[in-house]
Each structure stands twice: as C-alpha cells, then as structure tokens.
C-alpha positions as CSV (number, residue, x, y, z in Angstrom):
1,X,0.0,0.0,0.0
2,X,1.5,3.5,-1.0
3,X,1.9,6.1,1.4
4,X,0.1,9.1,1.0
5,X,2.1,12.0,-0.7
6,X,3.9,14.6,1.3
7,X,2.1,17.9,1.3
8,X,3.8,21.4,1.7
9,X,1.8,22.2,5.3
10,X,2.9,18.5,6.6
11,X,5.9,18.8,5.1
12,X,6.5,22.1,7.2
13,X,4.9,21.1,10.3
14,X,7.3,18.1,10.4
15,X,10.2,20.1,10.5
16,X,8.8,22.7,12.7
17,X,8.1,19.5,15.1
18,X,11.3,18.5,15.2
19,X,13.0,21.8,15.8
20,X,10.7,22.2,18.4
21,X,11.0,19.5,20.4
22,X,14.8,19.5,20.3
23,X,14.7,23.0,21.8
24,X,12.4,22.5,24.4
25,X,14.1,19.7,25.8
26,X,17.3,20.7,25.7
27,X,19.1,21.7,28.6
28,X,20.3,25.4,27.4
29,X,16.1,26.2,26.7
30,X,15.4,26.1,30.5
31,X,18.9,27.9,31.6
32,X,18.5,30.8,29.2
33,X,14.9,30.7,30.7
34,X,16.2,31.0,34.3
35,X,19.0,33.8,33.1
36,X,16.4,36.0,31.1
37,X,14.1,36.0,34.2
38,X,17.1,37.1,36.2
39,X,18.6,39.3,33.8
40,X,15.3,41.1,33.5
41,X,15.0,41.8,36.9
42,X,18.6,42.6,37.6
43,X,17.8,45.3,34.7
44,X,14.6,46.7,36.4
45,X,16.7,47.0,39.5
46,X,19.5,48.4,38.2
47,X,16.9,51.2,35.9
48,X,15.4,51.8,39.7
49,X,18.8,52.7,41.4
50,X,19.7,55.1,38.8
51,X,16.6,56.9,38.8
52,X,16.8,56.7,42.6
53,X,20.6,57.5,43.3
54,X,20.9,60.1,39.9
55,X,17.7,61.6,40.1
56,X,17.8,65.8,39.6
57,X,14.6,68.1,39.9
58,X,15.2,71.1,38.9
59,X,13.0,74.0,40.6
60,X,12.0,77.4,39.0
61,X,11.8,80.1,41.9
62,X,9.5,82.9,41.3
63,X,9.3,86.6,43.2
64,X,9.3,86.0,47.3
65,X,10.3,82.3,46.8
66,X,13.4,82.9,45.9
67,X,14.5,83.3,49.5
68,X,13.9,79.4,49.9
69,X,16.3,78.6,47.5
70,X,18.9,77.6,49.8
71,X,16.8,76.2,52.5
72,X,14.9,74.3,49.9
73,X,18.3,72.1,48.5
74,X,19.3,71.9,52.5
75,X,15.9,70.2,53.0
76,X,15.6,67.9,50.4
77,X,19.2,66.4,51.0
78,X,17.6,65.1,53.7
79,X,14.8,63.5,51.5
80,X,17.8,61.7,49.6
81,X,16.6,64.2,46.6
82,X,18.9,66.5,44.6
83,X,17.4,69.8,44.1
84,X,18.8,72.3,41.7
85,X,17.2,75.7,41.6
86,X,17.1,78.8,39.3
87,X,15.0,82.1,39.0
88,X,12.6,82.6,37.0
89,X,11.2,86.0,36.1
90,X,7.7,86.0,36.8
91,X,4.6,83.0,37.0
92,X,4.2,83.4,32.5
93,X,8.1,82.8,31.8
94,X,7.9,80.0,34.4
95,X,4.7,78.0,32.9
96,X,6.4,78.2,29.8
97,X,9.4,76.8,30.7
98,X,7.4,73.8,32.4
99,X,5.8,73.2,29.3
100,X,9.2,73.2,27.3
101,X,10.7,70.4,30.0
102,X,13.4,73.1,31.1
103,X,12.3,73.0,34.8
104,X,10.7,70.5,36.5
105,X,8.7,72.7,39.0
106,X,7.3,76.1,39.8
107,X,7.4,78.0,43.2
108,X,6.2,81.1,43.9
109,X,4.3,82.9,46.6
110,X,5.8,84.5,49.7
111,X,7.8,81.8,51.7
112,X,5.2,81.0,54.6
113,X,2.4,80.4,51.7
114,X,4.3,79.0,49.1
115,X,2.3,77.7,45.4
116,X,3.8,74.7,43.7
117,X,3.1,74.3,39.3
118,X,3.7,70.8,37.7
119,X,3.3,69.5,34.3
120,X,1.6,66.2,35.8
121,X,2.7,65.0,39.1
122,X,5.3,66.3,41.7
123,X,7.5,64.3,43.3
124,X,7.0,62.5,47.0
125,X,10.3,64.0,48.1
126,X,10.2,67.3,46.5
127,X,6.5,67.7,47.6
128,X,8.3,66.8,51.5
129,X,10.8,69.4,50.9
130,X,8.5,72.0,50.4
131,X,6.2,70.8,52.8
132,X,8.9,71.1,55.4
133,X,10.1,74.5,53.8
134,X,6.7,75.7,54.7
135,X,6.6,74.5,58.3
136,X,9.8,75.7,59.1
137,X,8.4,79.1,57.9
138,X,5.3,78.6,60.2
139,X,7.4,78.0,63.0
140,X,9.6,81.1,62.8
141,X,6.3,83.2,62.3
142,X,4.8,82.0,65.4
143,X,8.1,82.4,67.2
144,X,8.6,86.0,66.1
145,X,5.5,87.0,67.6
146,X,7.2,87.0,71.1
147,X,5.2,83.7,72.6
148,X,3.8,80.4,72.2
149,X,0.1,81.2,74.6
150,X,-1.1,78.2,72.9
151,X,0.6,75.3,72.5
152,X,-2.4,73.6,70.4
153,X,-2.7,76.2,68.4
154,X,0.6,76.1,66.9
155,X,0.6,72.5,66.2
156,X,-2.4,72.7,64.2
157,X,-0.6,75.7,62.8
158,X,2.1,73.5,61.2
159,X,0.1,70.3,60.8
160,X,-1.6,72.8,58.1
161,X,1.6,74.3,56.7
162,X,1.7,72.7,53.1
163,X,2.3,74.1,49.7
164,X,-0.6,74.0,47.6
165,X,-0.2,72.0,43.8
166,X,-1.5,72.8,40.9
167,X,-0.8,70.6,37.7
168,X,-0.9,72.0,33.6
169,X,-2.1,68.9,32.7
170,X,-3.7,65.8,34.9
171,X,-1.4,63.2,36.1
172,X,-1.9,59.3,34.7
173,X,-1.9,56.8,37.6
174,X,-1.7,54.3,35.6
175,X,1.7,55.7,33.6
176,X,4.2,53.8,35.7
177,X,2.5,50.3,35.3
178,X,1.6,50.6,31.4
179,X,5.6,51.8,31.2
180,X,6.6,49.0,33.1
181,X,4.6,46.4,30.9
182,X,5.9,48.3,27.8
183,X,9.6,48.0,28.8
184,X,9.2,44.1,29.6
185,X,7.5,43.7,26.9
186,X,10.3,45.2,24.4
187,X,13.1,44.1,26.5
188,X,11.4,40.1,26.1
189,X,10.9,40.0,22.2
190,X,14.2,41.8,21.5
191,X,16.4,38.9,24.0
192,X,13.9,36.2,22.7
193,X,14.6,37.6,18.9
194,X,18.6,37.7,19.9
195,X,18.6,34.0,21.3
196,X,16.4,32.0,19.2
197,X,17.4,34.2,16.1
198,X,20.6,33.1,16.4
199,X,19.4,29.3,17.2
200,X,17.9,29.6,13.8
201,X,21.7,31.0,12.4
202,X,23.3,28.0,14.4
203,X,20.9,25.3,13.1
204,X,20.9,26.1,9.4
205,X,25.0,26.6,9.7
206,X,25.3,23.2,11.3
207,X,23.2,21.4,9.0
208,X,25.2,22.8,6.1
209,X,28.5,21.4,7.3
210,X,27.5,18.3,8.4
211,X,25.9,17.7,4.4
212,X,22.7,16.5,7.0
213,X,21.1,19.3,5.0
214,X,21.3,17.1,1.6
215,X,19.7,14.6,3.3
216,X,16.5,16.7,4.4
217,X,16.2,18.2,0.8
218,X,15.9,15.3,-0.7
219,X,12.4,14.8,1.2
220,X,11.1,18.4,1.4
221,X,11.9,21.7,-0.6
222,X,14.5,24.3,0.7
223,X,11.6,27.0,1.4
224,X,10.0,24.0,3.5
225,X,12.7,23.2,5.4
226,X,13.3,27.0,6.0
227,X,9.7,27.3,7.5
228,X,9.8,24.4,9.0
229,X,12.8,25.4,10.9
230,X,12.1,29.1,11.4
231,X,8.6,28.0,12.6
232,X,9.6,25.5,15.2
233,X,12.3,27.7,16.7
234,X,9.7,30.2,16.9
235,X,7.2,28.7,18.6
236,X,10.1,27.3,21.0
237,X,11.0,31.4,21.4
238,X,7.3,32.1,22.0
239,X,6.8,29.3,24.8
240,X,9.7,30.8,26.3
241,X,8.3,34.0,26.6
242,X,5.0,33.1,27.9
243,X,6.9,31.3,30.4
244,X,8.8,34.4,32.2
245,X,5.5,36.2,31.1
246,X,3.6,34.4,33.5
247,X,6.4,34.5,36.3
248,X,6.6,37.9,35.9
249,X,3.1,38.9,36.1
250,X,2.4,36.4,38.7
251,X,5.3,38.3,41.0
252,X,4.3,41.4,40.4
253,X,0.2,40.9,41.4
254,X,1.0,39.6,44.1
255,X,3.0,42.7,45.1
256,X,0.6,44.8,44.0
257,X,2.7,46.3,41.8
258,X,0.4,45.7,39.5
259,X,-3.2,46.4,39.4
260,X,-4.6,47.3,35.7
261,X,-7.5,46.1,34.9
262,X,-7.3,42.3,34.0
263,X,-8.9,43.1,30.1
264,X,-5.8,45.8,29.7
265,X,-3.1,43.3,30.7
266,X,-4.7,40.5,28.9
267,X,-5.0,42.3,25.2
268,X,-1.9,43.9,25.4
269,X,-0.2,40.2,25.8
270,X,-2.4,39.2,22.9
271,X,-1.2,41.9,20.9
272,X,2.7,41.4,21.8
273,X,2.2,37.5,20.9
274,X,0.9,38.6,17.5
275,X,3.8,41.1,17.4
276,X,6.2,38.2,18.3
277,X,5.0,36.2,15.8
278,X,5.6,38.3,12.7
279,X,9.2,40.1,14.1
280,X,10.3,36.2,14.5
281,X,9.5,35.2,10.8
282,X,10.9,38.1,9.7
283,X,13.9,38.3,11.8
284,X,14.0,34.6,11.8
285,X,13.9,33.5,8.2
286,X,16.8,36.7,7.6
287,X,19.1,34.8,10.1
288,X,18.3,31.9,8.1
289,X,19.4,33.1,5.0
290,X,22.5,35.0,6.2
291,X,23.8,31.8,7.8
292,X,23.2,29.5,4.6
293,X,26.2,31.9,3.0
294,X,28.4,30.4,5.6
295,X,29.9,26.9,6.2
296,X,31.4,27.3,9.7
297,X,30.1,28.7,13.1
298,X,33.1,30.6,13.0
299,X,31.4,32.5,10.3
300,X,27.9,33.0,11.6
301,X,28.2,36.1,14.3
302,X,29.8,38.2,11.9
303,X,27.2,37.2,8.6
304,X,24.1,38.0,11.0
305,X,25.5,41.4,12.5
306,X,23.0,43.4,9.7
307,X,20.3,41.2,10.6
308,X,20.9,41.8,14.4
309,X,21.6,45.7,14.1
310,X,18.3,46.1,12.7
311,X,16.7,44.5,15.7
312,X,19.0,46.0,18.1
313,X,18.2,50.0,16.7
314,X,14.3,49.6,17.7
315,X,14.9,48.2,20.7
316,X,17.7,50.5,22.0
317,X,15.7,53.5,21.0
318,X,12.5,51.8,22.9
319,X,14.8,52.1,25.8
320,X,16.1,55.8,25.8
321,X,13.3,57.6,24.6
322,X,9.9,55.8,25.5
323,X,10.0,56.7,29.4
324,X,11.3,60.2,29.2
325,X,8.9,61.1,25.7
326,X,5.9,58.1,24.9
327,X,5.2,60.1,21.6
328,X,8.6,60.4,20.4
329,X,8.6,61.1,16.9
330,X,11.1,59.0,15.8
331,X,9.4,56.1,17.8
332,X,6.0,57.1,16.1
333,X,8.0,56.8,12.4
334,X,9.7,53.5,12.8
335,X,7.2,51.7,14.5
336,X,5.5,51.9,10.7
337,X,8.5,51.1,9.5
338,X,9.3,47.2,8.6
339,X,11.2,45.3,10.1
340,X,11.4,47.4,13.5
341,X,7.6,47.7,13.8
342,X,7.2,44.7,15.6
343,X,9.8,45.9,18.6
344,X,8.4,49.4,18.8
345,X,5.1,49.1,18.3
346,X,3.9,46.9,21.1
347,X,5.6,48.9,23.5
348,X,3.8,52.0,22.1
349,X,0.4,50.1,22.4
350,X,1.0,49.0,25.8
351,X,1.7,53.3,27.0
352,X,-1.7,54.2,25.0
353,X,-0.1,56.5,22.5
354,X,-0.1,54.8,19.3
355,X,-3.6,55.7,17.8
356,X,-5.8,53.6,15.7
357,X,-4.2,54.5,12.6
358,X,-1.1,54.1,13.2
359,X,-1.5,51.2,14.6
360,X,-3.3,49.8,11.3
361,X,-0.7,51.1,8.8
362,X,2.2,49.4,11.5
363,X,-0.1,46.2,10.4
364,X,-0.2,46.4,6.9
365,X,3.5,47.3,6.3
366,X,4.9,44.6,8.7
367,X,2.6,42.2,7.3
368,X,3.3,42.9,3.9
369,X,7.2,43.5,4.8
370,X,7.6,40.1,6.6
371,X,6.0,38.5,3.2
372,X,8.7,40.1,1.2
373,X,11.5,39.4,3.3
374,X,10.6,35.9,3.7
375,X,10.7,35.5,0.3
376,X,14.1,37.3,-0.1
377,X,15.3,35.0,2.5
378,X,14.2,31.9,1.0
379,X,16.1,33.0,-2.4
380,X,19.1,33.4,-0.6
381,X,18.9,30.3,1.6
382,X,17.9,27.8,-1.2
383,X,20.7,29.1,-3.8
384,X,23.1,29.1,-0.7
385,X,22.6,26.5,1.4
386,X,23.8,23.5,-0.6
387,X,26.6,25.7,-1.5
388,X,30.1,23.9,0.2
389,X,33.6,25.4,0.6
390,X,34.1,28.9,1.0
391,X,31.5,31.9,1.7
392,X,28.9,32.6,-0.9
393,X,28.7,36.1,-2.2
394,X,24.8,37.6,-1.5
395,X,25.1,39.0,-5.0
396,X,25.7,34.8,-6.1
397,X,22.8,33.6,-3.6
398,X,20.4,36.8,-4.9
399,X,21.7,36.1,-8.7
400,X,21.7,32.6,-9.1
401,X,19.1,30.4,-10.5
C-alpha cells in the first residue's frame, strides 16, 4: 500500500516538530529561561537605582520664593533628593518653561504660603521638601511673635503648613505600570529575537557542514525546510516568553505592583504574541538566510551582524526615549516602519499613544514587509545553502538560478 504524498503544510509542520521538540528539551532552553528572568529583573533594578541615586529636579523660583532657594536644597538632602534651583522671572516665563521640560517645578508665593506648578505630578520628596520649607516658615512666624500662649494652636498651625499643587495637565496613575509592561514587553521580544534568532543561524549553519542538509532536501523543498525550521524555533521562542511572562506577572500581582484592569493586561499580551510572531519570521527566516552563505560557526556572528543591528536600533531606541517622551517622533515613524515595527510598536500600544491609525498602517506594512522578506530570504537560503567550501557572495545567492 502506498503512502500518502507529502504535502507542503505537513511537510513544514514536520520540520517545525522536530525543531521544536529538540529546543524544548534541551538543557540550554530552561537555563537561558532561568537567566532572562534574572537578567530582567537585575535590569529593572538596576533602571530603579539610577533613577533613585541620579535623580535631579530642577525647581524654578519665582518673586518672594526665591529666598527658599537655599533652604529648599538643605531640606531635600535630607529627603535623599537633589534639588537644583534657578530664577525665574515672573509666574508666564515660568509655565512656559514647564511646558518646554526646562524645569521641572514652579514656586512662587511669599515663603510662609508658598504655590507649587507641575506639568503632571510632583514628586514625594520634593512635595516633602517643600512641605517642610513651609513648616519651618510657620514655626519662625509663630516664634517672632514674642510667645507660644497656645501650645495647640501652633501645632495645628504647622500640621496645616503645606504648599498648595497645581498641575498643567492631569497626572496618569496608571503611567508607571503601562511603562513598566511596555519596557518588559520590548526588552522580552528583543532577547527572545537575539537568542532564538541566532538558534535559527546556528541550526541552518550546522546542517550545512554536516551535508545533514542534503539529506532533508531530498524529502522536502529548501523554502519547506526554511519554515519548518524558522517556525519551530519560533514557537520554542514564543513558549519561552509566555513562560517568564507568566512568572513575571504572577510576581508582580501579588505585590501589587500591578493592578490594571485584567482586560488591559490580557489584550496587550495578545497583541505582543501577534507582534512576536511576525518580528520572529521576519527576523527569523533573515538569520536563516544570512547563515546559509556560511559553512562554519566561526562565520555566523559576523554574517548575522546586519540582521541583528536592525533588531538592536528599535529596541535601543525603545529604551532611551519611551520613558522620558511616549510620543517620540522618531518612535511614532519607525514603528511603521518594517522590520522594526514589531519591537516598537507593542511597547507603544501598551503606554496608550499609538492611535488607531497608526497602529493599522504598523499592520499592513509589517505584514506585507515580513512577506517580502521571507521570500528574499528563501532565495538566498535555497541558492546558498547547498553551496560547500568557502563563503557565498549575497550577489551569487540573490543572482543565481
């Protein structure tokens, strides 16, 4: 009785299969599980000391608060908080420059009564250092008036003694959460992209100088066994990620460091899965391709390094600008922009900045992106791959027929 003929989809599937299930049960998929989780938390801990230890508010003084100036860096140095201060013409010049990011908050009032301007949200320790600025001024009014006849009196007198807040624009509760799931979410696909991207490399590199890739082309078709293999990496990549996922999310509700509304949390993980998927076929199937013009390992880190700059940029740039400025132009530009909109844009859906649009266009061009470099990568891979000896020249592997 003859078997039944091999189909594309089984014949893809069975290589995805058994990439898969070598990956998984391999020793190195559950250490570089363990590391990630520990690298990603020795990275949140790190980003927290420097914000901590480096942090710098700088505060515009206005008319009589200028005289605080002094008293106001003396305080917060014992708040553990680094004040630098500068004068500021009048209350117009000084909402202006709060606007333009040039000072980070605006005092003015006569020293006793002093009126505090934000852009969104002032500071615990600043907010303490005026607080106590303020009560300090209390005290020496009371005392200059000769007498303390009652006692009560003047500790509801300074129990009272705060500076009054008002904020340009109303503060997000939520900012530091959605920020925190954006930066994990970024910092996972770009390490999960690095690690199994260059499995992918490894595999097609090791196959080639072992001639075991002869072997699996004589059953299924190069761009099968490039699927097959990019596919079953992936999904390895992408169980990987829902692992620390869950660890991660798990730790942090139970801290309460956490508390978005479960629908948020749960779309925006949909979302970065989807993400995941198309940046690993893209990224994945280019590793793929650059490796198959190499015969040794030896060869493979530097062949990849275009492949991996372009994942790096995105990622790098997610990093720097995405806390300090969510609508950063040149995030909003290159997270339409194949193949770094699946690194960026996640991140940007997860702060709530990317609007509709954008978000649709991000779609269509990394969908229709990830096509075209798939099949660019399978050119190069099956006119390379069975190629032996020396390196093949990308003009040979794009030329040849």
């Amino acid at each position: 009785m003859s078997s039944s003929p091999l189909t594309p989809a089984r014949a893809v599937w069975l290589v995805a299969r058994r990439e898969l299930n070598t990956r998984v049960r391999s020793k190195s998929f559950v250490i570089s599980t363990v590391v990630i989780i520990a690298i990603i938390a020795a990275y949140v801990g790190l980003i927290y000391f420097i914000s901590q230890s480096g942090a710098k508010t700088t505060v515009g003084l206005t008319g009589q608060a200028s005289a605080v100036a002094e008293q106001l860096k003396t305080t917060a140095k014992g708040f553990g908080e680094q004040v630098e201060t500068t004068e500021v013409p009048d209350a117009a010049d000084g909402e202006a420059q709060l606007k333009d990011d040039k000072i980070d908050v605006l005092v003015s009032g006569a020293p006793g009564s002093l009126r505090v301007l934000v852009k969104k949200d002032l500071d615990d320790a600043v907010r303490g250092s005026l607080d106590e600025v303020v009560r300090q001024q209390a005290l020496e009014a009371e005392l200059a008036k000769g007498g303390v006849d009652d006692p009560v009196q003047v500790r509801r007198t300074l129990a009272e003694a705060r500076v009054h807040v008002d904020k340009l624009e109303p503060a997000d509760p939520e900012r530091g959460q959605r920020l925190g799931i954006a930066i994990g979410l970024t910092a996972l696909l770009y390490m999960s992209l690095m690690i199994f991207g260059m499995a992918v490399a490894q595999g097609v590199v090791e196959e080639k100088s072992s001639r075991v890739v002869e072997l699996l082309l004589s059953s299924v078709r190069p761009w099968q066994l490039l699927a097959g293999k990019v596919a079953g990496i992936g999904i390895a990549g992408l169980l990987q990620v829902s692992v620390i996922t869950a660890v991660a999310l798990t730790a942090a509700t139970a801290t309460d460091q956490l508390t978005l509304p479960g629908g948020q949390i749960t779309g925006t993980l949909v979302t970065g899965v989807l993400w995941y998927l198309a940046g690993f076929f893209t990224f994945g199937t280019l590793f793929a391709a650059s490796a198959a013009l190499v015969a040794r390992q030896e060869e493979v880190s530097s062949v990849v390094q275009p492949v991996m700059f372009a994942a790096i940029l995105p990622a790098v740039l997610t990093f720097l600008m995405l806390p300090r400025d969510p609508g950063n132009r040149i995030l909003e530009v290159l997270s339409m922009i194949p193949p770094f909109g699946p690194i960026i844009m996640p991140a940007r859906i997860a702060m709530g900045v990317a609007p509709a649009w954008e978000i649709v266009v991000s779609v269509v061009l990394t969908v229709a992106g990830m096509f075209a470099f798939i099949r660019l990568a399978g050119r190069i891979y099956s006119n390379a791959v069975l190629r032996t000896g020396g390196r093949v020249k990308l003009r040979d592997a794009l030329g040849a027929k």
